[in-house]
C-alpha positions as CSV (number, residue, x, y, z in Angstrom):
1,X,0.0,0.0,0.0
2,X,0.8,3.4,-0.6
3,X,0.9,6.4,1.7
4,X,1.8,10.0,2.2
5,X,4.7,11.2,4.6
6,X,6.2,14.5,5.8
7,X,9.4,13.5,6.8
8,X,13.1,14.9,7.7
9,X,16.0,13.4,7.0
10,X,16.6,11.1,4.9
11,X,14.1,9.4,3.2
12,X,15.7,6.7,1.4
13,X,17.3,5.1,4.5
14,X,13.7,4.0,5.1
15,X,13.6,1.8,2.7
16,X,16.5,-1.3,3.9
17,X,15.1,-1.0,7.2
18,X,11.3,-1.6,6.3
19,X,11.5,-3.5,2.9
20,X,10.0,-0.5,1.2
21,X,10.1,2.0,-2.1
22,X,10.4,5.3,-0.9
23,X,10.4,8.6,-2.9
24,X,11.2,11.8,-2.1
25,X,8.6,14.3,-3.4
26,X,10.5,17.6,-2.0
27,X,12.9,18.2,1.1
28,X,9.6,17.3,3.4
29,X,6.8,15.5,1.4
30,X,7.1,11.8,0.0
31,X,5.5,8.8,-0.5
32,X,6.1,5.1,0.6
33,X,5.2,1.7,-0.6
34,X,5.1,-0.5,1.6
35,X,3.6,-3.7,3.3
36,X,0.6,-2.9,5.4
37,X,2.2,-4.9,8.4
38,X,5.1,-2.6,8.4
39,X,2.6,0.6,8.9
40,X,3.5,0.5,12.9
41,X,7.0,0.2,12.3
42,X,7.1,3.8,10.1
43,X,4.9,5.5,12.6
44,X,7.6,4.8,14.9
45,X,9.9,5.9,13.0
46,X,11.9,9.5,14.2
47,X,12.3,10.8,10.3
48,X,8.4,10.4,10.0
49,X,6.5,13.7,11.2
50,X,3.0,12.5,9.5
51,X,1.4,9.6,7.5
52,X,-1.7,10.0,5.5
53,X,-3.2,7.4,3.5
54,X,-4.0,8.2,-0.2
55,X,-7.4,9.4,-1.5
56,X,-9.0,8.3,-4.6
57,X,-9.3,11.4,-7.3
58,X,-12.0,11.3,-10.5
59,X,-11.9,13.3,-13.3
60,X,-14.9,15.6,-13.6
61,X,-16.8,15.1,-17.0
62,X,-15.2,26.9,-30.3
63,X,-13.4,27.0,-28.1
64,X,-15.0,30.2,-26.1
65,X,-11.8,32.7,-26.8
66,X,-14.3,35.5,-27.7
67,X,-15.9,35.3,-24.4
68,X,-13.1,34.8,-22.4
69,X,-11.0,37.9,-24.0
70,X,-8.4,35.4,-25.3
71,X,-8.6,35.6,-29.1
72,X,-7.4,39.4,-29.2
73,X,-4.5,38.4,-27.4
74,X,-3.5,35.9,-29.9
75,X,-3.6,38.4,-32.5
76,X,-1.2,39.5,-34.6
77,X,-2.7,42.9,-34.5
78,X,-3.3,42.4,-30.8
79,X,-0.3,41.1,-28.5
80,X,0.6,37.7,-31.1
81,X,0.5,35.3,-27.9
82,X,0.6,31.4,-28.6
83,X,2.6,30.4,-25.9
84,X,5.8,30.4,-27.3
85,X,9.0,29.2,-24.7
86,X,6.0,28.0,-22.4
87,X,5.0,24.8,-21.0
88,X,1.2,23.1,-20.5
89,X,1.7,20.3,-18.4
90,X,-1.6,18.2,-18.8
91,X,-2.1,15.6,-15.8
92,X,-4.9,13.5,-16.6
93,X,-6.3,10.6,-18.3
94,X,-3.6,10.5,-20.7
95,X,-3.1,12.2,-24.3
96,X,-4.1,11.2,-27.9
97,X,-0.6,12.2,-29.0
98,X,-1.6,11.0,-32.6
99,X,-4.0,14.1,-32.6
100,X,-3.1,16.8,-35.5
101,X,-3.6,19.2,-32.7
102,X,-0.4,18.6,-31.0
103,X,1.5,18.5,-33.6
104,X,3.8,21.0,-35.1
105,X,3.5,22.4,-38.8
106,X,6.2,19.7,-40.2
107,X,4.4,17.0,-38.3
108,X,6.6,16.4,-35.7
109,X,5.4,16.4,-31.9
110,X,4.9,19.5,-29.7
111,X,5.1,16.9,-27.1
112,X,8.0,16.9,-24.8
113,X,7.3,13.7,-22.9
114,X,4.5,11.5,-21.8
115,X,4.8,9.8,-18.2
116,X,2.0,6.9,-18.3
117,X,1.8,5.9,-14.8
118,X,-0.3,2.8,-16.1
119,X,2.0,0.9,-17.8
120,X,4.8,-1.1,-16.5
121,X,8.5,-0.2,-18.3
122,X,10.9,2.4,-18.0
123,X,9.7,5.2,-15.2
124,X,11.1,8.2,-15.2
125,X,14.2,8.8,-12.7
126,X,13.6,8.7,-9.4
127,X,10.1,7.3,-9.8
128,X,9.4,3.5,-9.3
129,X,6.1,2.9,-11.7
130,X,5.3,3.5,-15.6
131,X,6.5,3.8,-18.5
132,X,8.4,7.4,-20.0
133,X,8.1,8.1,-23.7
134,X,10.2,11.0,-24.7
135,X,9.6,13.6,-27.7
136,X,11.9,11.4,-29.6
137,X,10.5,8.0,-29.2
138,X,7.5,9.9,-29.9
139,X,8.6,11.1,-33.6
140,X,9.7,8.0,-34.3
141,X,6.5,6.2,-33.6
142,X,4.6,9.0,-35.6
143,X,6.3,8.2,-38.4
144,X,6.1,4.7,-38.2
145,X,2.4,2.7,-39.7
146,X,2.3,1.3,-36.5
147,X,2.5,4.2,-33.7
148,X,0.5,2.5,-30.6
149,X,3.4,-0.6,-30.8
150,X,6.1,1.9,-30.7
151,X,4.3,4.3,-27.9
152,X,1.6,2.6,-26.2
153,X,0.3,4.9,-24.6
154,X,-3.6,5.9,-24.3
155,X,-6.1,8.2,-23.7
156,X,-8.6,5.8,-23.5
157,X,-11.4,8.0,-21.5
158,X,-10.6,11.1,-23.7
159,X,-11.0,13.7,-20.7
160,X,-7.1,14.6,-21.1
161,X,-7.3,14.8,-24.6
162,X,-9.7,16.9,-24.5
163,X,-8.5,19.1,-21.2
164,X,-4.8,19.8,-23.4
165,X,-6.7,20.7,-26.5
166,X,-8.7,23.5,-25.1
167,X,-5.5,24.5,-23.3
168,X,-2.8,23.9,-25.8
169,X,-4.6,23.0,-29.0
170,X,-3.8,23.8,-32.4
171,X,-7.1,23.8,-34.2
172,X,-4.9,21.5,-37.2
173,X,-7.2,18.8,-37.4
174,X,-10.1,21.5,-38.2
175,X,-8.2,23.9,-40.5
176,X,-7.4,26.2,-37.5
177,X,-10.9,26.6,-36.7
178,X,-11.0,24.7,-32.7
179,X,-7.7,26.9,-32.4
180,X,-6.7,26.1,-28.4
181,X,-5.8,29.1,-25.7
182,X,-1.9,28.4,-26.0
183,X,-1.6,26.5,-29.5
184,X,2.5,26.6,-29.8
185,X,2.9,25.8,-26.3
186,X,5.1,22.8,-25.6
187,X,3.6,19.9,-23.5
188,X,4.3,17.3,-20.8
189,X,1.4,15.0,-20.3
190,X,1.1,12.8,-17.4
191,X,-1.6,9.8,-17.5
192,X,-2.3,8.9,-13.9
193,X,-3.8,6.1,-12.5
194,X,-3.4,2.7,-10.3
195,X,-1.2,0.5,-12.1
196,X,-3.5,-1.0,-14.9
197,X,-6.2,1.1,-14.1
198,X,-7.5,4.1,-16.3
199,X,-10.6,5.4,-14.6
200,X,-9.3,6.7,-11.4
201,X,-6.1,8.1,-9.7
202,X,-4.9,8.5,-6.2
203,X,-3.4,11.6,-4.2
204,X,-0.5,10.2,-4.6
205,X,-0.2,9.3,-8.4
206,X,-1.3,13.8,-8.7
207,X,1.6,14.4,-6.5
208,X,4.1,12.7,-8.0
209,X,3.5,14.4,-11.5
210,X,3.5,17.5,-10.1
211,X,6.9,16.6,-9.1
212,X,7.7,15.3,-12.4
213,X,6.3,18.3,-14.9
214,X,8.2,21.1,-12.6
215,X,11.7,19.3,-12.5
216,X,11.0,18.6,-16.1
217,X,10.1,22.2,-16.8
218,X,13.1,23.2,-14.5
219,X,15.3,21.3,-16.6
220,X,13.8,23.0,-19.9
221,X,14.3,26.3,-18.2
222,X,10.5,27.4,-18.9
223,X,7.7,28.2,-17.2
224,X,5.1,26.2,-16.8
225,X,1.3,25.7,-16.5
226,X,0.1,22.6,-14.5
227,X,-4.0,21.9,-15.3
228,X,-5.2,19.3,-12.4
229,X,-8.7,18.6,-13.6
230,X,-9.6,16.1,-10.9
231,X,-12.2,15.8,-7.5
232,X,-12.8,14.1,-4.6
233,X,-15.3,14.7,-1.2
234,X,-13.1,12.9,0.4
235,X,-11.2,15.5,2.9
236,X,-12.2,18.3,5.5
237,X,-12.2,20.7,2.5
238,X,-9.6,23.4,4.3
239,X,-6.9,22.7,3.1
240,X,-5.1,20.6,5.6
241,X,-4.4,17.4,4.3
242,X,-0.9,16.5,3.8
243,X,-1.9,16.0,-0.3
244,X,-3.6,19.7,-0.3
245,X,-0.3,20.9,1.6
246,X,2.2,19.2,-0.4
247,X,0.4,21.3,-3.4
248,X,0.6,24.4,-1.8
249,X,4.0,23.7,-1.3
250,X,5.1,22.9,-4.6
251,X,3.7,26.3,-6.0
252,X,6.5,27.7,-4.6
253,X,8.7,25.6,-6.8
254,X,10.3,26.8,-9.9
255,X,8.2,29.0,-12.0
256,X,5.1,27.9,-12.1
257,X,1.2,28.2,-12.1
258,X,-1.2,25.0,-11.0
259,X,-4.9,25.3,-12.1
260,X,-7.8,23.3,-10.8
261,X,-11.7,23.2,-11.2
262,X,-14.1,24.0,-8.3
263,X,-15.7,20.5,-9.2
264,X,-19.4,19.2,-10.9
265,X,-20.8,18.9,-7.2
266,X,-23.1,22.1,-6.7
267,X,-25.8,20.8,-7.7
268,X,-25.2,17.6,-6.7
269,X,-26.7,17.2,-3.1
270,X,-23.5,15.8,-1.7
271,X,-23.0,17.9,0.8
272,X,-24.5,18.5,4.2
273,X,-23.8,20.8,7.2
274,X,-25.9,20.5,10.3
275,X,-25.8,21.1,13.8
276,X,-26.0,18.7,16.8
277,X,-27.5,19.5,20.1
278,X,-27.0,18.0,23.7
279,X,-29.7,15.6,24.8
280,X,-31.5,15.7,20.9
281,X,-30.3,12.6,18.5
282,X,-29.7,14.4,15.1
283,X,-31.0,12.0,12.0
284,X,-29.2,12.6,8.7
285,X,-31.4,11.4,5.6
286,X,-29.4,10.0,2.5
287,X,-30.4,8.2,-1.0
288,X,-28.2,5.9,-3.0
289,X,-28.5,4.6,-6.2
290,X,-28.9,1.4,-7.8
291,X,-25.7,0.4,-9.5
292,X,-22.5,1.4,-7.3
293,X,-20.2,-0.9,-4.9
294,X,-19.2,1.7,-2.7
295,X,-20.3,4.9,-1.3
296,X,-18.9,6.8,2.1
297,X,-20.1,9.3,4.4
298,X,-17.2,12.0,5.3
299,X,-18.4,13.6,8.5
300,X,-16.4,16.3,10.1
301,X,-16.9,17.5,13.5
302,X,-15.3,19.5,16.5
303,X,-12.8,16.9,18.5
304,X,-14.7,18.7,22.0
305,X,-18.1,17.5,20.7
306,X,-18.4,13.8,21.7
307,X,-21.0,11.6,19.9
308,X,-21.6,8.0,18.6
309,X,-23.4,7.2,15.7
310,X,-25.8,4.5,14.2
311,X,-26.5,3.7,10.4
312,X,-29.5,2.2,9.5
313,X,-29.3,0.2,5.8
314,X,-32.5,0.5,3.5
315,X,-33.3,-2.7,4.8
316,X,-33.9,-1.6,8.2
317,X,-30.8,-3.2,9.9
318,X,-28.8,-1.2,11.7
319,X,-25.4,-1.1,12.4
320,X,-26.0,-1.1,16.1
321,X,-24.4,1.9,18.0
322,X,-20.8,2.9,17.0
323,X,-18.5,5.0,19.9
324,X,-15.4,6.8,20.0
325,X,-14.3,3.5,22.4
326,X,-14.8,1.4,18.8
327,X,-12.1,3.7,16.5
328,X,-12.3,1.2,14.1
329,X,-15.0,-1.2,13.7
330,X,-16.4,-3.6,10.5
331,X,-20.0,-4.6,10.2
332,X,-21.1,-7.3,8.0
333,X,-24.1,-8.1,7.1
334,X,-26.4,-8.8,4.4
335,X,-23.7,-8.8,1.7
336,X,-22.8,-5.4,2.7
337,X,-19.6,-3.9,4.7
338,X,-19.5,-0.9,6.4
339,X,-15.8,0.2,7.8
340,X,-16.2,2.8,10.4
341,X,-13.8,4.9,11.4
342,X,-12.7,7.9,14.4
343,X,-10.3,9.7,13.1
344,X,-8.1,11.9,15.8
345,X,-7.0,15.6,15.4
346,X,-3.8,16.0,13.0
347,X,-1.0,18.3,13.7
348,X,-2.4,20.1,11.0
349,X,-6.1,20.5,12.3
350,X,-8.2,20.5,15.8
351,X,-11.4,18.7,13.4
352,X,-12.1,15.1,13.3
353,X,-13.0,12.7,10.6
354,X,-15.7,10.2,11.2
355,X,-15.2,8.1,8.0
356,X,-18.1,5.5,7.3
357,X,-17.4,3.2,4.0
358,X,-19.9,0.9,2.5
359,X,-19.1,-1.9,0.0
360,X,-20.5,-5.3,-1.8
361,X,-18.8,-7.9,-1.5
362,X,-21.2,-9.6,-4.1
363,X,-22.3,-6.9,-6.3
364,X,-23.7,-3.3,-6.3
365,X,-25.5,-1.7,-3.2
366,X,-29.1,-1.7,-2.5
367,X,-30.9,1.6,-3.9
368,X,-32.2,2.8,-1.1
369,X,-33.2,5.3,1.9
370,X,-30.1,5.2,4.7
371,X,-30.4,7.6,7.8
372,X,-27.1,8.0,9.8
373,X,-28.0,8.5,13.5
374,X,-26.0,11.3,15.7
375,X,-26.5,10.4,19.5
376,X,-24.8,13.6,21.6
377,X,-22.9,12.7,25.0
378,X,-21.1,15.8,25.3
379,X,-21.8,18.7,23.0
380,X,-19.8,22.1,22.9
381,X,-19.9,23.6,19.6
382,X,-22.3,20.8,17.7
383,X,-21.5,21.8,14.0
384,X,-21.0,19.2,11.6
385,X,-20.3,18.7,8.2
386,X,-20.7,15.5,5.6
387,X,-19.7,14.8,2.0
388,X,-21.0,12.0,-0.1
389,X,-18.8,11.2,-3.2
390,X,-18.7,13.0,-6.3
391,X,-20.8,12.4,-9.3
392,X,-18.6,10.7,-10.8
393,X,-18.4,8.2,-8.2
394,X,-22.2,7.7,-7.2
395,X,-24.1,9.8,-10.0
396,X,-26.8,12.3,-9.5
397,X,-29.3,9.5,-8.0
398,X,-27.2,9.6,-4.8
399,X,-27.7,12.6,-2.3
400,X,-28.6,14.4,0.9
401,X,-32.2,15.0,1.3
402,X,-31.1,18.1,2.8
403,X,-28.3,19.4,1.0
404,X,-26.2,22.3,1.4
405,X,-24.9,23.9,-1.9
406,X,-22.5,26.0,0.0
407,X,-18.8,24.2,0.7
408,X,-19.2,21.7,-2.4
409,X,-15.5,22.9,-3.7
410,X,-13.7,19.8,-4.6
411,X,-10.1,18.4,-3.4
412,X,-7.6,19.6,-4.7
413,X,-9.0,23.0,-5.2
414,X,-8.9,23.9,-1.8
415,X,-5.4,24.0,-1.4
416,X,-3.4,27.3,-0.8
417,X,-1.8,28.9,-4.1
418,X,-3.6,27.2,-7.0
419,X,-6.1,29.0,-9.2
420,X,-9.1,27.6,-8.7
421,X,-11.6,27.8,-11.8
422,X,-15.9,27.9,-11.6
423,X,-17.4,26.9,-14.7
424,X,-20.1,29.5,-16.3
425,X,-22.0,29.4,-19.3
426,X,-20.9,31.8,-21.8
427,X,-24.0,31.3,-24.1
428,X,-26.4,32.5,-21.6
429,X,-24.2,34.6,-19.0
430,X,-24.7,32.4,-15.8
431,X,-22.7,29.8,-13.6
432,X,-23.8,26.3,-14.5
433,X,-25.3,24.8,-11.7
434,X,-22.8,22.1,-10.8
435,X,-19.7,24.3,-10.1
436,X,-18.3,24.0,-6.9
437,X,-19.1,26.5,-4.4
438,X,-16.5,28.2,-1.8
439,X,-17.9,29.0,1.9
440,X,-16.6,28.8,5.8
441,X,-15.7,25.2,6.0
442,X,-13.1,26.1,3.0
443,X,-11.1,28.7,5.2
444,X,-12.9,31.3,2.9
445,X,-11.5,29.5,-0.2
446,X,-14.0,30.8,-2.8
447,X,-13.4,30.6,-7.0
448,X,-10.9,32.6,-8.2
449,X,-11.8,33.1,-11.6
450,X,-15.3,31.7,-13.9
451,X,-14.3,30.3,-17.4
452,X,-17.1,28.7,-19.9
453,X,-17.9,25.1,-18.8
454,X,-20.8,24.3,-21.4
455,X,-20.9,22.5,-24.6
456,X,-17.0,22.9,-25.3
457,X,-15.8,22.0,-28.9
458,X,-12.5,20.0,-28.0
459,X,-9.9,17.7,-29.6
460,X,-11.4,14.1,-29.6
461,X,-8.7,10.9,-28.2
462,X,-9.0,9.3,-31.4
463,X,-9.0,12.1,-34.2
464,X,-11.8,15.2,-34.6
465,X,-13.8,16.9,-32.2
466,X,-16.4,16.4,-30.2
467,X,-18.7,18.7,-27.4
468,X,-17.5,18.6,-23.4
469,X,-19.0,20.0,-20.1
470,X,-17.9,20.0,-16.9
471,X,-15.4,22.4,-14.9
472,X,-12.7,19.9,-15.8
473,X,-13.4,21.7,-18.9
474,X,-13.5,25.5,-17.5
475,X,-9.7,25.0,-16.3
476,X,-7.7,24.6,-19.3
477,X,-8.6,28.4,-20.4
478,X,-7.3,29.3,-17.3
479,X,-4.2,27.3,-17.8
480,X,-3.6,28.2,-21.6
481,X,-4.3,32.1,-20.4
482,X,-1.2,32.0,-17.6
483,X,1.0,30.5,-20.3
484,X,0.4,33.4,-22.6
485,X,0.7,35.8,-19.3
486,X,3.8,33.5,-18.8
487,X,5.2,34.0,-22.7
488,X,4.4,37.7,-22.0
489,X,6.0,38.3,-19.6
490,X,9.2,35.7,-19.2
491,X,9.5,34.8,-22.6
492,X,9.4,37.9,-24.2
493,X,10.8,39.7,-20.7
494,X,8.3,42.5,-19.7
495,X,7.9,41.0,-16.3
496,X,10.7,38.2,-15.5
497,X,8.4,37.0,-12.2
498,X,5.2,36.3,-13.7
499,X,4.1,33.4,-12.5
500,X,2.4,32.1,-9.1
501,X,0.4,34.0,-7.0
502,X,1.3,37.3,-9.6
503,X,-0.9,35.7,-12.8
504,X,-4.0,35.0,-10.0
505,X,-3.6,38.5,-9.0
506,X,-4.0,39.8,-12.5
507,X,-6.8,37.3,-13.4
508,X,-8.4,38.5,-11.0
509,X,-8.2,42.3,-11.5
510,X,-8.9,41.9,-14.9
511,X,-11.8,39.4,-14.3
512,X,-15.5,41.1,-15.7
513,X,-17.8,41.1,-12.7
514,X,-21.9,41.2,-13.1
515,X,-23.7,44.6,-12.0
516,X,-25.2,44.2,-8.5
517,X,-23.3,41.3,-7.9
518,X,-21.3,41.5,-4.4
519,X,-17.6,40.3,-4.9
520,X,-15.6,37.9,-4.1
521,X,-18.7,35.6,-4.7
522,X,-18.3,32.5,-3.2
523,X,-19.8,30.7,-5.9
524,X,-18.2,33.2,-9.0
525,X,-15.0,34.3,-7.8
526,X,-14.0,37.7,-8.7
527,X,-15.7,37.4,-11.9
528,X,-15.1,36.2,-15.5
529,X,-12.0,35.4,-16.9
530,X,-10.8,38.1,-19.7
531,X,-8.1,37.6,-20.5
532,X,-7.1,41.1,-22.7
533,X,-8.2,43.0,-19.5
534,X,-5.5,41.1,-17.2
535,X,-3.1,41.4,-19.6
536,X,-4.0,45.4,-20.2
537,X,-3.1,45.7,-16.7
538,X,-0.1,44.5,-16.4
539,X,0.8,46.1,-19.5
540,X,0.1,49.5,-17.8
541,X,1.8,47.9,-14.4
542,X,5.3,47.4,-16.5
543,X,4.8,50.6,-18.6
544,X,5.3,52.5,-15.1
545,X,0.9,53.5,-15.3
546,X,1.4,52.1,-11.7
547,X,4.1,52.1,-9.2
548,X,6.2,48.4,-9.4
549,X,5.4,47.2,-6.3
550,X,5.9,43.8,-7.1
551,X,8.0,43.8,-9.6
């Protein structure tokens, strides 16, 4: 099993003494593999400061340059920005790098490596799993009849494909028409995923290619634009997760900007906030639907509030009355397994976790009615909060019947220092209804920035086009637009340190806001991306208009 450590010291030395693989992420973060009866061991260990285990991440299922304020950028009667000397890194489901659209005029590869975490073979340096294709191998298997023997590699769900053609697309394989934000930007792809698996990665799999595209980037001395369209529930939402902080952490690394969606979930009913009071047993009403083999309740709480809890299955069997005295504690019964677990306050946060997991061992889940019992014993605050999966773990047909709409921000975009992207649609003027909304459990993480999200014309794994929604979807014209701030200003030299927190600062400014709207909005940002504005401003910022405070 995998899991996440902040350590000191050497990391590596870990690995005679415990039979393990470890790698070093940065100077603090890493992550070990290693044999679940060796877990107590590394606890005890005096390098290891924290352990986390890994969560499961799922990607979140014209380009709109006119509405975003990108295509008068790209002119060549405007500022002629194509993301020259600039790099997209793309960590996803993988890359059609077949596609005409990431290809260069002579047909050779705007590609500068491909890490496919999925296939066993040569892994890049320092890393222990998948296979590394560079540009090289990759020209030779374009020009072979054969490519897929030479390069295996797939996209075979199409969301990354699709993700790197809105940010980085050329618009070949329509005659220039589905032209991308950054369309001569290089590119590093990354396809994560569990060995042999590729519907779903882990924390650790985003991690370690966040790792890879900056050293990589680094080593190319260019900037570069990291797009992480993934989301999970699964985490307190604030930013204090050892995977949220190691994120934080590495955009501070190198020059660099990281871009994530707010998430598909709200709309979706997955989230509920509530509050318990002494001496009153507080019922929590959920749905699931037919179909899935798993489903989990994260419920956060305050660690003085003391309270045990009973789940009772659409059957009517329940799983009998569950105490902080049982930390762990499995329940069988009808085909079903529910894990539940106390979790204990991390050096990182005074909150606990009480995670509840259902599986089949046989099947899919009853569809059913569930209600999740709260019985008080010592209540001092009382607020609570709960995430079901994401959509694209439990669809639609699984919810709260008393939702809260506020706080349904997806991992990673809760982290400190990344952009974090709403989705809007540009045809009508209003947020789609599934973007992720900011609020208090999120520390006062809101949206940074809205980008279209509806009905986007993308590059096809496979060849063509075809139409994608989601604010997996939103990010990449946030991505593509900090590589042309990037080419702007450290390619071309008009501003040598503009990258990080600088490009959100100038999204932001530029962003167009609604009349009679307060901002920040938690569930629109600071607006709509437009891109020309930004740019205007930090034209006039570097023409001495204002004084070069951060320069």
């Amino acid at each position: 099993m995998e899991v996440i450590v902040k350590y000191n010291g050497d990391i590596k030395a870990i690995e005679e003494r415990l039979n393990a693989q470890a790698e070093a992420l940065s100077d603090s973060y890493g992550v070990i593999d290693i044999f679940p009866d060796a877990l107590g061991s590394l606890y005890s260990l005096p390098e290891i400061e924290d352990i986390e285990l890994p969560k499961r991440l799922y990607v979140g299922s014209s380009y709109q340059l006119s509405s975003s304020c990108i295509a008068p950028v790209q002119s060549k009667n405007g500022y002629d920005l194509k993301g020259r000397g600039v790099i997209t890194a793309i960590i996803d489901s993988g890359i059609d790098y077949t596609h005409l659209d990431f290809r260069s005029e002579d047909g050779s590869t705007r590609i500068l490596s491909i890490w496919d975490q999925t296939i066993s073979g040569s892994p890049p340096k320092g890393f222990y799993k998948g296979s590394e294709y560079s540009a090289e191998m990759i020209n030779e298997a374009l020009q072979s009849t054969a490519p897929l023997e030479l390069v295996p590699t797939r996209d075979l769900v199409g969301h990354g494909t699709a993700v790197a053609g809105i940010a980085a697309g050329s618009g070949a394989a329509s005659g220039g028409e589905n032209v991308g934000v950054a369309p001569l930007a290089d590119i590093i792809a990354v396809k994560v995923g569990n060995r042999g698996n590729d519907f779903f990665a882990q924390s650790t799999d985003i991690m370690r290619a966040v790792k890879y595209v900056t050293d990589k980037s680094r080593e190319q001395n260019k900037p570069v634009a990291i797009n992480l369209s993934f989301g999970m529930n699964e985490g307190s939402h604030n930013g204090t997760s050892l995977f949220e902080e190691y994120l934080t952490q590495a955009a501070n690394v190198w020059k660099n900007v990281i871009v994530a969606p707010t998430g598909n979930e709200g709309s979706a009913g997955h989230h509920y906030s509530g509050r318990v009071i002494q001496g009153q047993t507080k019922e929590i009403e959920f749905f699931t639907a037919a179909g899935i083999e798993r489903f989990y309740v994260s419920l956060w709480k305050n660690f003085a509030d003391s309270f045990s809890f009973e789940l009772i299955f659409p059957s009517g069997l329940s799983s009998g009355v569950i105490d902080t005295e049982s930390q762990y504690k499995t329940i069988r019964t009808g085909g079903l397994v529910m894990n539940a677990v106390y979790g204990q306050p991390r050096r990182y946060s005074v909150s606990q976790e009480i995670f509840i997991e259902v599986y089949s061992e046989n099947g899919f889940i009853p569809a059913g009615d569930w209600l999740l019992r709260l019985i008080p014993s010592n209540i001092v605050d009382g607020s609570v909060d709960a995430w079901l999966p994401t959509l694209e773990e439990v669809s639609s047909r699984t919810y709260f019947s008393d939702p809260d709409s506020q706080n349904t921000m997806t991992l990673p975009a809760t982290a400190e220092k990344l952009i974090r992207v709403a989705g809007y649609n540009d045809r009508i003027g209003s947020i789609a209804p599934f973007s992720g909304v900011g609020g208090k459990v999120c520390t006062g993480r809101i949206p940074d920035i809205e980008a279209p999200a509806v009905n986007i014309i993308s590059a096809a794994s496979g060849g063509g086009y075809d139409s994608f929604t989601g604010t997996s979807f939103a990010a990449p014209f946030v991505t593509g637009s900090a590589a042309l701030l990037m080419e702007w200003g450290i390619t071309n030299g008009n501003s040598p340190f503009f990258y990080g927190e600088r490009i959100k600062a100038f999204l932001r400014l530029g962003a167009r806001r609604r009349i009679g709207t307060k901002y920040p909005d938690p569930a629109f940002g600071y607006g709509r991306l437009c891109l020309e504005a930004s740019l205007s401003y930090a034209v006039r910022y570097a023409d001495g208009a204002f004084p070069r405070l951060s320069f």
